[in-house]
VEXDREN-2710 file (C-alpha; in Angstrom, 1 decimal):
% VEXDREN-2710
k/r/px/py/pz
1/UNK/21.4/25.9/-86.7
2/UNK/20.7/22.5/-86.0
3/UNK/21.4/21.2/-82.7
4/UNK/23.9/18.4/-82.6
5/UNK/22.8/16.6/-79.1
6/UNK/23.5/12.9/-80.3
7/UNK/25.4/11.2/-82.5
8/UNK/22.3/10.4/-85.0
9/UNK/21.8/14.0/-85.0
10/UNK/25.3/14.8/-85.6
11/UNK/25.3/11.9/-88.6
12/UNK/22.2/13.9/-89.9
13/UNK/23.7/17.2/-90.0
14/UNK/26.8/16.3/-91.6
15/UNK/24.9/14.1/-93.8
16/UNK/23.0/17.7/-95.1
17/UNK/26.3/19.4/-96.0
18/UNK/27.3/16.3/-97.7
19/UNK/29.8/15.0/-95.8
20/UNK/28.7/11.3/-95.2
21/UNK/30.6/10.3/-91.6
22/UNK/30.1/6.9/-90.4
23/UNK/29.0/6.2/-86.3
24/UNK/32.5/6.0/-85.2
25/UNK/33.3/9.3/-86.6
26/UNK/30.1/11.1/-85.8
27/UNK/30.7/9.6/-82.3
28/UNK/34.4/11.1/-81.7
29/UNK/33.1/14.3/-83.0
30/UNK/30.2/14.4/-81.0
31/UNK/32.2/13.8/-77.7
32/UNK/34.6/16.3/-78.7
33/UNK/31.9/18.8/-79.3
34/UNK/30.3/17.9/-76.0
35/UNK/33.2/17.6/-73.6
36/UNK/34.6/21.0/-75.2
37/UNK/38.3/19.0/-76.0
38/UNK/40.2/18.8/-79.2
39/UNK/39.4/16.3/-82.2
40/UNK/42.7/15.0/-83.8
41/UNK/42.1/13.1/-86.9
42/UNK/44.6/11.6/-88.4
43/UNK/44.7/9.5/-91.9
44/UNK/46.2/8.8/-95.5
45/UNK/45.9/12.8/-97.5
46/UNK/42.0/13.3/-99.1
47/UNK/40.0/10.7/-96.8
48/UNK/37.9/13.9/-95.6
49/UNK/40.2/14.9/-92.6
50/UNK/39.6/19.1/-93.5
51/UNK/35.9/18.8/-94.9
52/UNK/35.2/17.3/-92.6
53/UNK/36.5/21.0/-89.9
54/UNK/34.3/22.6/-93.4
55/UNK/31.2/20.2/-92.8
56/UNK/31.2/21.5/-89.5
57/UNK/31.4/24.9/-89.9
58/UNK/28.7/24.9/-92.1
59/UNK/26.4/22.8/-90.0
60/UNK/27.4/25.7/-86.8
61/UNK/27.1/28.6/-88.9
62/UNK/30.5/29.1/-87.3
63/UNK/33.6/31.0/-88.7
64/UNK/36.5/28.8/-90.1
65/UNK/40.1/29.5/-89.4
66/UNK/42.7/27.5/-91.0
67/UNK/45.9/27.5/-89.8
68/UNK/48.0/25.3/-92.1
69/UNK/51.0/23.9/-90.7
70/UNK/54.3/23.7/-92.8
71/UNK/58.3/22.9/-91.7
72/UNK/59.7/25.6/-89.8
73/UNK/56.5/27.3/-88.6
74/UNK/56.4/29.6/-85.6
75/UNK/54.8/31.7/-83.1
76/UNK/54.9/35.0/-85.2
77/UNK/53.1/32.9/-88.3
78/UNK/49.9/31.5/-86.5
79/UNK/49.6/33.9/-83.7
80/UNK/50.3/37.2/-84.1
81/UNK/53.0/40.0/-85.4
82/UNK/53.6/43.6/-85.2
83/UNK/52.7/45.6/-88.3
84/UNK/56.9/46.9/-88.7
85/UNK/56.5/48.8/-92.2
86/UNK/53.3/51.0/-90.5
87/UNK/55.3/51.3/-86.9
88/UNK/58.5/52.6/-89.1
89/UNK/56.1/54.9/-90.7
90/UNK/54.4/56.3/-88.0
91/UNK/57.7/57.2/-86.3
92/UNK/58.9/58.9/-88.7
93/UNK/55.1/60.8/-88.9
94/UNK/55.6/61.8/-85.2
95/UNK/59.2/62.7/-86.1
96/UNK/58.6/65.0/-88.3
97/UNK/55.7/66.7/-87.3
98/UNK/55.3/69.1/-84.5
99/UNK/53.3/68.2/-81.2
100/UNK/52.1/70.7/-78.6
101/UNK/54.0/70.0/-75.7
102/UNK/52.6/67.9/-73.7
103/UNK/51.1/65.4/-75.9
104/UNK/52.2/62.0/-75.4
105/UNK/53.4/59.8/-79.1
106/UNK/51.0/57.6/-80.4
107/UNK/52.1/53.7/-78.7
108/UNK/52.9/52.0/-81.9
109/UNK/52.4/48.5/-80.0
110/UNK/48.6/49.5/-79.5
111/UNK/45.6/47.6/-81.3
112/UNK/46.1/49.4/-84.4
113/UNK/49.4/47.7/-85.3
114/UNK/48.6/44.6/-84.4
115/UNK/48.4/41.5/-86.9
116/UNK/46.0/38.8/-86.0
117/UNK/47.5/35.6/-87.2
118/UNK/44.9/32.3/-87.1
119/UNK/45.1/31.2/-83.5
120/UNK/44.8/35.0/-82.0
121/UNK/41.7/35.9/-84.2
122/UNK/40.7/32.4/-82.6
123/UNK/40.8/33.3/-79.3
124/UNK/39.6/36.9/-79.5
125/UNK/36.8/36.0/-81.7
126/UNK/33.4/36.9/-79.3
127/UNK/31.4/34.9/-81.2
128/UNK/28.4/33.8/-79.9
129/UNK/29.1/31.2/-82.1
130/UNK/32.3/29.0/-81.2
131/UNK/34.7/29.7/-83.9
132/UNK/36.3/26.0/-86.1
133/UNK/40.0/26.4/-85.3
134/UNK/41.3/23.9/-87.6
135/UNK/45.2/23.3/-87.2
136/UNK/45.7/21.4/-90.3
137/UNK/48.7/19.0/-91.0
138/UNK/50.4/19.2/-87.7
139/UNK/53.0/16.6/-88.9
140/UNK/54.2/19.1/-90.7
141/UNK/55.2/21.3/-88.0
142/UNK/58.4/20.6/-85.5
143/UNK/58.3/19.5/-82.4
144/UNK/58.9/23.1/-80.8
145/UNK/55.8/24.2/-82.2
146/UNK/53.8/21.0/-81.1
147/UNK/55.3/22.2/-77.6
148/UNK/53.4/25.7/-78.4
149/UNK/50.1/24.3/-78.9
150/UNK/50.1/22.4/-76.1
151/UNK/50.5/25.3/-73.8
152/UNK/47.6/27.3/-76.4
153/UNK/45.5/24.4/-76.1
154/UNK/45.1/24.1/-72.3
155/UNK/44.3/27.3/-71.4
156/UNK/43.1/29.1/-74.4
157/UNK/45.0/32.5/-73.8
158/UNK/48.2/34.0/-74.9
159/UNK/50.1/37.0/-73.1
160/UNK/51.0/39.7/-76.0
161/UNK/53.6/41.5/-73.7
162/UNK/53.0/44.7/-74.8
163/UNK/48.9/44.4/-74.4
164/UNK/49.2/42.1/-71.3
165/UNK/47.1/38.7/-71.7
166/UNK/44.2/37.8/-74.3
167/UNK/42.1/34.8/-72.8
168/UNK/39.0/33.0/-74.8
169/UNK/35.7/34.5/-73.9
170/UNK/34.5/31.6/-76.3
171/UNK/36.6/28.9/-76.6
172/UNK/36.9/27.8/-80.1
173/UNK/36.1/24.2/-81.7
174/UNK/39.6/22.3/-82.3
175/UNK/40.3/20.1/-85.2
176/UNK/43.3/19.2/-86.0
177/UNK/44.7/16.4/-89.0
178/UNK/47.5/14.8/-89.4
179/UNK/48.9/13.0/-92.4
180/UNK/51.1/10.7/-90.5
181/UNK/53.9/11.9/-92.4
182/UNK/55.9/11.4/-88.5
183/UNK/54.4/10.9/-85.5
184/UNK/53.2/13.4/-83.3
185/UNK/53.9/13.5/-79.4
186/UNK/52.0/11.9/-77.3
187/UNK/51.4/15.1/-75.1
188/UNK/49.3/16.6/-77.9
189/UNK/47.4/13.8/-78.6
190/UNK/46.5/13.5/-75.1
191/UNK/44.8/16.7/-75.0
192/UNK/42.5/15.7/-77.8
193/UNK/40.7/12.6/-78.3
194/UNK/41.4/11.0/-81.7
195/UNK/40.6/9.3/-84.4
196/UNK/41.9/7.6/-87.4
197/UNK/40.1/8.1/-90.6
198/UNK/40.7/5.2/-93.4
199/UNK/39.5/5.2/-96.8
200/UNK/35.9/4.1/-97.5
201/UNK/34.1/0.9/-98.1
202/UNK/33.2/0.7/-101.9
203/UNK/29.7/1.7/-100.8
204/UNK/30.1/4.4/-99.1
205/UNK/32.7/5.5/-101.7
206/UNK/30.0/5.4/-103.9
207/UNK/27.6/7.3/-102.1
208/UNK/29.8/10.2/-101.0
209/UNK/30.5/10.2/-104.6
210/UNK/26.9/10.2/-105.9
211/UNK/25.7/13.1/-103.4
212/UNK/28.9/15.2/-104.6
213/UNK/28.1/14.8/-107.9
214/UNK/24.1/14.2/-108.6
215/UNK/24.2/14.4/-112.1
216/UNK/27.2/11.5/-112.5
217/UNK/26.1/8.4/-114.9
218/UNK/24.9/5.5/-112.4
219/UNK/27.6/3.3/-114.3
220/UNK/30.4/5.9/-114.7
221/UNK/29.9/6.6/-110.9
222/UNK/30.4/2.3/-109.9
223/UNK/33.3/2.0/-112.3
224/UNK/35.0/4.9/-111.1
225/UNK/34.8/3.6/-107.3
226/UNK/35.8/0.2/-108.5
227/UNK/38.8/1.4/-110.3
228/UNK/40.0/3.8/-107.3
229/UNK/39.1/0.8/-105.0
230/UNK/41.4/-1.6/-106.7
231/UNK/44.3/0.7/-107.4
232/UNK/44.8/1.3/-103.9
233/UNK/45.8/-2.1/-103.0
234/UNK/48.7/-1.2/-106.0
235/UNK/52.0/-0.1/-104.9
236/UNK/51.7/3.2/-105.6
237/UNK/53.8/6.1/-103.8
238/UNK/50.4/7.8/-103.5
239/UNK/47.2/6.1/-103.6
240/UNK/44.1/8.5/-104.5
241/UNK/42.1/9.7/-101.5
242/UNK/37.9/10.2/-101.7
243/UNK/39.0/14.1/-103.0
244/UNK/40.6/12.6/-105.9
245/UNK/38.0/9.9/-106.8
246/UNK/35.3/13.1/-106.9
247/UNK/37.9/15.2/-108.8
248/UNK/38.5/12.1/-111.2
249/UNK/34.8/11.5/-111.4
250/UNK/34.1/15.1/-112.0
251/UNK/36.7/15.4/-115.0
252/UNK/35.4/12.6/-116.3
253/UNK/31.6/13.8/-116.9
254/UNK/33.0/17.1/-118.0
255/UNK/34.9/15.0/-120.7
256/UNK/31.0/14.0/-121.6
257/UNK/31.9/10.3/-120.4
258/UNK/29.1/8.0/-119.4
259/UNK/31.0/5.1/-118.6
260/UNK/34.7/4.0/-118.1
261/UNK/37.2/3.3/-121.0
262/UNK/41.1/2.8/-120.6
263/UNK/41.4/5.7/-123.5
264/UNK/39.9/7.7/-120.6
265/UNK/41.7/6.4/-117.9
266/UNK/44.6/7.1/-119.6
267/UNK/43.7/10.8/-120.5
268/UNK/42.9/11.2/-117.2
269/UNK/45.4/10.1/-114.7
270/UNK/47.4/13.5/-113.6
271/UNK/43.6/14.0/-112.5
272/UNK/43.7/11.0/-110.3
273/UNK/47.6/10.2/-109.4
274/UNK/49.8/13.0/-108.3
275/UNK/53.1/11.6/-108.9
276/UNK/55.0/10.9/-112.5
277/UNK/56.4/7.7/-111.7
278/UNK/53.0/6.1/-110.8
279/UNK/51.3/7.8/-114.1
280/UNK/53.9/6.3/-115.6
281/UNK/53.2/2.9/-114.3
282/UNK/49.9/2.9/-115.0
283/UNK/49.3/4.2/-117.9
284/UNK/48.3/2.0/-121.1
285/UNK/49.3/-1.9/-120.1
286/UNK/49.0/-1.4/-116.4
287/UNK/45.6/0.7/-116.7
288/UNK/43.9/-1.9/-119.2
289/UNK/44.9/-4.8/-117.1
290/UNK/43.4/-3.2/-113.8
291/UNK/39.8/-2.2/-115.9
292/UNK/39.9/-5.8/-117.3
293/UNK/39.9/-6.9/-113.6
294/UNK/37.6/-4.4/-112.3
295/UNK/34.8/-5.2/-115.2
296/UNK/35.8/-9.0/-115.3
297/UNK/33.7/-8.4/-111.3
298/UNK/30.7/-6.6/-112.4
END
């Protein structure tokens, strides 16, 4: 495991897994890591917000627990939940079955019913390695669960009434992204320290692409990057993140392309756009006049 005592060091070791994080990123991260608090990231969808939780996991050699957020989330969903079908069952076993006298039921709220949900396993995990606890999409989630977290997040134990109160013997690594789809309360963030990531520069586009994809044609690789740079400052209802340039890229070389033509742009674009109305826009006029543009540069 390589030990991430500076920033450089934590550059380098993301760096190996692939993810390429620049020195204001590495530096939130390593401060997060080092102070033991929370690392909110927030950003536009597919700027590297979750690999980034995945980048780190793998550099730790830690265990990764997702809990993804969603609207009308609760308690029961990311911590924990009795196993009803098997309790149901097992009354009916010790129903209808005959104990000498004397001997107690089984406790249907023991252990052995219990249903570890994503932020329980997180806190019970013994590690020795500090489990990634990556709450992803917390602007998905209401406000009353935001209020949860908070309380989970300063103390790092939840009581389980029937079992009394589980604390963190090894308090886990906190991550959690945000879309910006509304804004999350300021008491949350302040128990993290944050940090907003944008979309990349051309060049580093083009080298997170390039290490992602090592066999990509040089040229197919710039015009791709070019192309996704310039259609982002369209008026899109979603611009394409860095996940969908790779996945664009990657469709592309499948498709045995080498370089960049509109026939393959237009082939292509459920790969790269994700809503009907922009594929729509693009395709044919709008997608020759943007590669004229992006080629007329080069």
């Amino acid at each position: 495991m390589t030990p991430l005592d500076s920033v450089d060091a934590v550059q380098r070791a993301l760096a190996a897994t692939g993810y390429l994080a620049d020195t204001d990123l590495a530096t939130a991260l390593y401060l997060a890591l080092r102070l033991e608090r929370p690392l909110f990231l927030e950003g536009e969808a597919g700027v590297g917000k979750t690999e980034l939780a995945r980048a780190l996991a793998g550099v730790t050699g830690a265990e990764m627990i997702r809990l993804q957020c969603y609207e009308g989330i609760d308690q029961a969903t990311a911590l924990y939940e009795w196993d009803y079908p098997r309790q149901m069952l097992e009354i009916r076993r010790q129903e209808s079955e005959a104990r000498p006298t004397g001997q107690p039921p089984q406790n249907i709220f023991s252990e052995s019913f219990l249903i570890e949900r994503p932020l329980l396993r997180a806190i019970r995990s013994r590690g020795p390695v500090p489990p990634i606890l990556l709450i992803d999409e917390i602007d998905r989630a209401d406000e009353e669960f935001e209020a949860f977290l908070l309380e989970l997040l300063a103390d790092f134990a939840v009581t389980i009434p029937e079992l009394g109160t589980v604390r963190a013997a090894v308090r886990p690594r906190v991550v959690l992204t945000s879309n910006r789809t509304r804004e999350v309360h300021d008491a949350l963030k302040r128990r993290c320290f944050y940090h907003w990531i944008d979309s990349p520069t051309a060049a580093r586009e083009l080298e997170i692409l390039e290490r992602r994809l090592p066999g990509i044609a040089g040229k197919l690789a710039a015009q791709v990057v070019a192309f996704v740079q310039r259609l982002r400052a369209t008026d899109l209802s979603k611009v394409p993140g860095v996940a969908e340039t790779i996945d664009w890229a990657a469709a592309l070389t499948a498709l045995d392309a080498t370089e960049l033509t509109p026939a393959d742009i237009d082939r292509t674009l459920g790969v790269l756009l994700k809503y009907q109305e922009d594929v729509a826009r693009l395709k044919g006029d709008g997608a020759r006049t943007l590669f004229a543009e992006v080629t007329a540069r080069r």
